[in-house]
C-alpha angles and dihedrals in degrees: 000000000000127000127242112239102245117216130239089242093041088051096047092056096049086051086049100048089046094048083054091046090048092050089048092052091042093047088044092053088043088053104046085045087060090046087046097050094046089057097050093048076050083054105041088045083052104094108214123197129249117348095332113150099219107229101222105230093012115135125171088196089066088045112116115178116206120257094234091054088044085055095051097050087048088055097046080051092062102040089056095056096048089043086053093049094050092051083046094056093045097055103047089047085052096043084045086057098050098053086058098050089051094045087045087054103049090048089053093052092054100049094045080050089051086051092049093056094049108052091045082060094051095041090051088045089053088042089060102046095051080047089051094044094046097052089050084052105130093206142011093255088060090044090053087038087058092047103054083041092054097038091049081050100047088038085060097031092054085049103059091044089055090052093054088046098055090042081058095046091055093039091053087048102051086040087059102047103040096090083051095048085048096044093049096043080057095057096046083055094047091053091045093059092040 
């Protein structure tokens, strides 16, 4: 593409123009270092407290923060809320179970212990009054007839106790876990929907 001869005229008045534009700049830089400077000898004059760096031309008055990042912070707000209510409610409906399952369990001891007393006492009960009829025994023949008498009773006897208290054991078991079996059929739910 061919230029256009300039002329001399024409040349003198863009020079011109761009000198002007040049001095306005200049005169506009000039003009925002003084303000500049006077704002950092504000600043320096300003006493802060502790170990603060003062930020020459930094106000917080002149700060505007977007309205997009606004929104986001007040989302992130919110999700942390919610995430914070639902680790609330977790806890407290695991601290709940457990609670149950301790108080299950402690209900279930003492009863097997119950069990357990009382069935040394029958069994020492038992215990005197075969002492008592073996010492009343006439022969020898009576006194091995008693024992054979009291050993097959206290064989069945034994058995059955040890078959309660199996049957309590089991039922104490299945008492204490069961918060923790609901709690944690709750979770797996809750995972499932998620």
């Amino acid at each position: 593409m061919a230029r256009k001869p300039v002329s001399k005229p024409d040349a003198a008045n863009a020079a011109e123009t761009a000198a002007e534009t040049v001095t306005e700049t200049a005169a506009e830089a000039t003009e925002m270092a003084e303000q500049a400077t006077e704002a950092a000898v504000e600043a320096a004059e300003t006493e802060l407290p502790g170990n603060v760096t003062p930020f020459p031309g930094f106000s917080s008055e002149k700060l505007e923060i977007p309205e997009t990042v606004r929104e986001m912070a007040e989302l992130g707000v919110e999700r942390a809320k919610k995430n914070y209510e639902s680790f609330k409610n977790a806890a407290e409906e695991a601290t709940d179970m457990m609670e149950d399952a301790y108080e299950n369990a402690r209900k279930g001891f003492v009863d097997l212990n119950m069990k357990a007393i009382e069935n040394a006492q029958s069994n020492t009960d038992r215990a005197f009054s075969f002492a008592k009829e073996i010492v009343a025994a006439k022969s020898m023949s009576d006194a091995v007839e008693l024992q054979t008498k009291f050993a097959r009773e206290q064989f069945e006897t034994f058995t059955a106790q040890v078959k309660d208290m199996q049957e309590l054991a089991t039922k104490v078991a299945s008492e204490s876990s069961a918060p923790v079996k609901d709690i944690w059929e709750k979770t797996q739910e809750k995972m499932k929907v998620a």
